[in-house]
C-alpha positions as CSV (number, residue, x, y, z in Angstrom):
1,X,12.4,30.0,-32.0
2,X,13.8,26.2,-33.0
3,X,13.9,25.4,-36.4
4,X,14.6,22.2,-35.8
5,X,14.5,19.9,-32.9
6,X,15.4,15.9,-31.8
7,X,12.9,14.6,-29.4
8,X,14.8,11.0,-28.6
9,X,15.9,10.1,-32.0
10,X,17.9,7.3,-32.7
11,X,19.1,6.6,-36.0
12,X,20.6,3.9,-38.2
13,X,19.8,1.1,-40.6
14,X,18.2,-1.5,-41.3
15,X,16.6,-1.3,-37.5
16,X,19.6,-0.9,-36.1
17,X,21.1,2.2,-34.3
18,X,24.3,4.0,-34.8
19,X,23.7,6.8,-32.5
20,X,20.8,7.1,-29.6
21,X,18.9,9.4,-27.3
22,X,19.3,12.8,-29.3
23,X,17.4,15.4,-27.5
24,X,18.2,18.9,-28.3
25,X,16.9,22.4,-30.1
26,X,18.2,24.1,-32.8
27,X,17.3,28.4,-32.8
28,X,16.7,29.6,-35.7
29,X,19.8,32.0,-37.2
30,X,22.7,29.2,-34.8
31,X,25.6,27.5,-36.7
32,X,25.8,24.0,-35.2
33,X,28.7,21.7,-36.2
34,X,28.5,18.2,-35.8
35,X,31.4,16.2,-34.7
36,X,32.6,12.7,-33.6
37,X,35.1,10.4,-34.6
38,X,34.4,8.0,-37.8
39,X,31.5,5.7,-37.4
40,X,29.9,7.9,-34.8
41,X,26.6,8.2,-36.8
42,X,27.5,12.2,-38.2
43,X,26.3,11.7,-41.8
44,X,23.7,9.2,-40.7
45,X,22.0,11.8,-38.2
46,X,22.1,14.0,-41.5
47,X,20.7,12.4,-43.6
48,X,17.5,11.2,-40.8
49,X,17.4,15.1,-40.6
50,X,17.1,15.5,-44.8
51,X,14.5,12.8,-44.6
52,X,16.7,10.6,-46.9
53,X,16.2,7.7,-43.8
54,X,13.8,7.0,-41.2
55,X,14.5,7.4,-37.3
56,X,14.7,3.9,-35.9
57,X,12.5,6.3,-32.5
58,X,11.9,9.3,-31.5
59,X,10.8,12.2,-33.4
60,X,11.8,15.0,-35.6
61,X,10.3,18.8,-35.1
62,X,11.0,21.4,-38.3
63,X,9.6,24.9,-37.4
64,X,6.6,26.1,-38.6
65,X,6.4,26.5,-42.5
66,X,9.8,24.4,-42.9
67,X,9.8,20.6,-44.6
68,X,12.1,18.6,-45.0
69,X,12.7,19.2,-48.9
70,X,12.9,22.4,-48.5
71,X,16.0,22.5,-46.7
72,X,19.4,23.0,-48.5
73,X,21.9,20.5,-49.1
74,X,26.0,19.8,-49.8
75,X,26.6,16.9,-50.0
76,X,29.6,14.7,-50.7
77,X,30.6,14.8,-53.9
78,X,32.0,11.4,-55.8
79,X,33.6,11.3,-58.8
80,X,30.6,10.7,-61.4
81,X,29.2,14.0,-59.7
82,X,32.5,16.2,-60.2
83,X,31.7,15.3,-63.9
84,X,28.3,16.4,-64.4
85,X,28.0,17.5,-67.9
86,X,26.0,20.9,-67.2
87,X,26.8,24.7,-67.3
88,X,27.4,26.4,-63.9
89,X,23.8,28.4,-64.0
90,X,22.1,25.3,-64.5
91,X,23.2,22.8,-61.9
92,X,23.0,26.1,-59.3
93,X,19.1,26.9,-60.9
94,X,18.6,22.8,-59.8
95,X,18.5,24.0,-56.4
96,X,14.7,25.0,-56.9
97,X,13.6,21.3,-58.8
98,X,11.3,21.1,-55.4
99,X,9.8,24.3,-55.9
100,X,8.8,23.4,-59.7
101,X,6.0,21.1,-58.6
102,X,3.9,20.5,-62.1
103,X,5.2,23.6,-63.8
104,X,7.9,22.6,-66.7
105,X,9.8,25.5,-66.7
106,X,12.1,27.4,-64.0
107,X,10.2,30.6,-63.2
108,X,11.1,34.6,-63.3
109,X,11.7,34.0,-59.2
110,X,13.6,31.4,-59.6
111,X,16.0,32.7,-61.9
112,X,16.5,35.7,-59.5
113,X,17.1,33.9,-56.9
114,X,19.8,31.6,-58.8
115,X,21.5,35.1,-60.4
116,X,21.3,36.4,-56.6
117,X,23.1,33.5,-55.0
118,X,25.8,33.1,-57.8
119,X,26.4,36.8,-57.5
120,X,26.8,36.4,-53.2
121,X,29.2,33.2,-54.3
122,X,31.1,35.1,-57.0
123,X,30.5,32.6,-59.3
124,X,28.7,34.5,-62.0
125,X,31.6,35.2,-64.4
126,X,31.8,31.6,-64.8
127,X,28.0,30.4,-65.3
128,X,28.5,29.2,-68.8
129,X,31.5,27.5,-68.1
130,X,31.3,23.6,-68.0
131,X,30.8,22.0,-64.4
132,X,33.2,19.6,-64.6
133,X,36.1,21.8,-66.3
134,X,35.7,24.0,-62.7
135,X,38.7,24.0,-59.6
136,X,37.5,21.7,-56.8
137,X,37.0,25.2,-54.9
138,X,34.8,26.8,-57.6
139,X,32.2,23.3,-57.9
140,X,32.1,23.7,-53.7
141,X,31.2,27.5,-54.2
142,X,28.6,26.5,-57.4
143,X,27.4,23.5,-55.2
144,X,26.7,25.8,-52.4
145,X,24.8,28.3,-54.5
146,X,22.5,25.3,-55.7
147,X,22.0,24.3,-52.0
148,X,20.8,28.2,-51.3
149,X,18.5,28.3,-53.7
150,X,16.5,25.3,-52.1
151,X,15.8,27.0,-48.9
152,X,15.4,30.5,-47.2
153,X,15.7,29.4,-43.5
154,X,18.0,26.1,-43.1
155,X,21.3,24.2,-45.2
156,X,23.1,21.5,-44.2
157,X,27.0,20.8,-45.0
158,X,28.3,17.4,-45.3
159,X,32.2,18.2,-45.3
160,X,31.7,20.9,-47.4
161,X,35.7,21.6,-47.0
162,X,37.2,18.2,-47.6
163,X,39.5,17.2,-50.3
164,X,40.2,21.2,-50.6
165,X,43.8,23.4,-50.4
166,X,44.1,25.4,-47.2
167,X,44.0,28.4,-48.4
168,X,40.4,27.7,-50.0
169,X,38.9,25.5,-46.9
170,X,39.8,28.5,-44.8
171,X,37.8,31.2,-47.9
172,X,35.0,28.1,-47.5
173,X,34.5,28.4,-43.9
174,X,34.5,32.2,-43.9
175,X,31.8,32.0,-46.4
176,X,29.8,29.9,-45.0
177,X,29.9,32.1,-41.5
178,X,29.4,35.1,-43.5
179,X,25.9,33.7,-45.1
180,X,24.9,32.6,-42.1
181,X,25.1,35.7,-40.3
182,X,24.4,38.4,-42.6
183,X,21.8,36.2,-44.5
184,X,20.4,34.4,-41.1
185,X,20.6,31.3,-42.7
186,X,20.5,28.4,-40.4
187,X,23.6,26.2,-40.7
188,X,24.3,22.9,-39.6
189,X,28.0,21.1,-41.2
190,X,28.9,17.9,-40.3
191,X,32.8,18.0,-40.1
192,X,35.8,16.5,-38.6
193,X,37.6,19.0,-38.4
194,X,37.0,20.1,-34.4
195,X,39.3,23.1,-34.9
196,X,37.7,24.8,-37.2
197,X,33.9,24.0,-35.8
198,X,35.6,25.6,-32.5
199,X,36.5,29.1,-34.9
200,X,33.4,29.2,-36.3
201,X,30.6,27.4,-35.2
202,X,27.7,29.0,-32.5
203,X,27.5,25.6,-31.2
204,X,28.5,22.0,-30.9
205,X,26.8,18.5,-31.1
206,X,29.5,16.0,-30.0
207,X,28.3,11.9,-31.3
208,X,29.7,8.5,-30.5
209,X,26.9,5.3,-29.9
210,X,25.3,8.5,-27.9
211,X,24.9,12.1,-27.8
212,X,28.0,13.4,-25.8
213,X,27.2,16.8,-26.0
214,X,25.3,19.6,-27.3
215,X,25.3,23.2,-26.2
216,X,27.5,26.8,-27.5
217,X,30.8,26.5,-28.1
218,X,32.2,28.3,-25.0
219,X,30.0,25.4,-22.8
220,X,31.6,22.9,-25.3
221,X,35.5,24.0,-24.4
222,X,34.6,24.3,-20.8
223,X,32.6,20.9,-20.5
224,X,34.6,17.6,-19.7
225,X,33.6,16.4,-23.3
226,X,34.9,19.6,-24.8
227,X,38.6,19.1,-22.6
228,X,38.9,15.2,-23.6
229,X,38.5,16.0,-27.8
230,X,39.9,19.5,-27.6
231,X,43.0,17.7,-26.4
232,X,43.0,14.9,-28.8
233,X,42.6,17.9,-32.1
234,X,45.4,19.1,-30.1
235,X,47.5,16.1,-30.4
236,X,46.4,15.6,-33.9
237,X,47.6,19.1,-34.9
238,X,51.2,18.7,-33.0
């Protein structure tokens, strides 16, 4: 079953498009990474997906039972953000504001599901510890909790990796494939980093003006698309 699926979408602003004619399907349980060079229209087909912006055309298809704001999200952090005055627990139990509705107070569930996901993240010896006092590597892990505890089915990873050590961005990614296949969480990262996508991803959307590509990862390094970038990550890496 999709989870999600573009039906001709363009997106952009201010009526114009970055990036045009996206048709493809999402199965419920894949790992898609989303790649292009800068300017391509990654984080702007994100954020038409998070219903942050509108598509310019087209149309957007969530699964049955899925919105838009209930889908988990990691954004980019700026500074301001890696100096949020709040404990650990609570900007991880802000992950379920959408659920709260009218009620003023998190709920038993809630807190469960905050304790269970800082827990999976091993982040729960630190959950009184001030946000901003935390590692870059630690607010990604406590960020990533929060973005759990908005959904059951789908997240979405802007860069979750960047600005991190190796060492960590590699204990990231594993993560991340981890949760999404022994918690059959959908995932769907926007990243530039092609190599890594390659390693772990299920399968590949490829942007420029235009979708370039979309399909599994082995079609991806067999497909002309696949041979022209794979060589330029290539280069990159040398």
């Amino acid at each position: 079953m999709a989870v999600v699926e573009f039906q001709n979408v363009s997106v952009g602003y201010d009526g114009k498009a970055v990036t045009e004619g996206l048709n493809f399907s999402l199965a419920d349980g894949a790992y898609l990474s989303i790649v292009g060079e800068n300017g391509a229209g990654k984080s702007t087909t994100m954020k038409t997906l998070l219903g942050l912006i509108k598509p310019i055309d087209g149309k957007i298809i969530f699964a049955d039972g899925l919105r838009s704001n209930e889908i988990g999200y990691l954004p980019q952090q700026t500074q301001v953000q890696r100096d949020f005055p709040a404990t650990v627990s609570e900007v991880v139990l802000s992950g379920c504001l959408n659920q709260l509705g009218f009620k003023p107070f998190y709920s038993k569930e809630q807190k469960q599901t905050a304790k269970k996901w800082m827990d999976r993240l091993e982040i729960t010896d630190i959950s009184k510890r001030s946000y901003k006092q935390l590692s870059g590597g630690q607010q990604q892990r406590v960020l990533l909790a929060r973005a759990l505890c908005a959904t059951k089915k789908l997240i979405v990873l802007d860069e979750p990796v960047s600005g991190l050590d190796p060492v960590v961005t590699e204990n990231m990614y594993e993560l991340i494939r981890q949760i999404n296949r022994e918690d059959k969480i959908t995932v769907i990262m926007v990243s530039h980093d092609l190599a890594a996508a390659l390693r772990y991803s299920s399968h590949i959307l490829q942007l420029s003006d235009k979708m370039l590509f979309f399909g599994t990862t082995e079609q991806y390094k067999d497909s002309d698309v696949g041979h022209r970038f794979i060589g330029k990550a290539g280069e990159c890496d040398a």
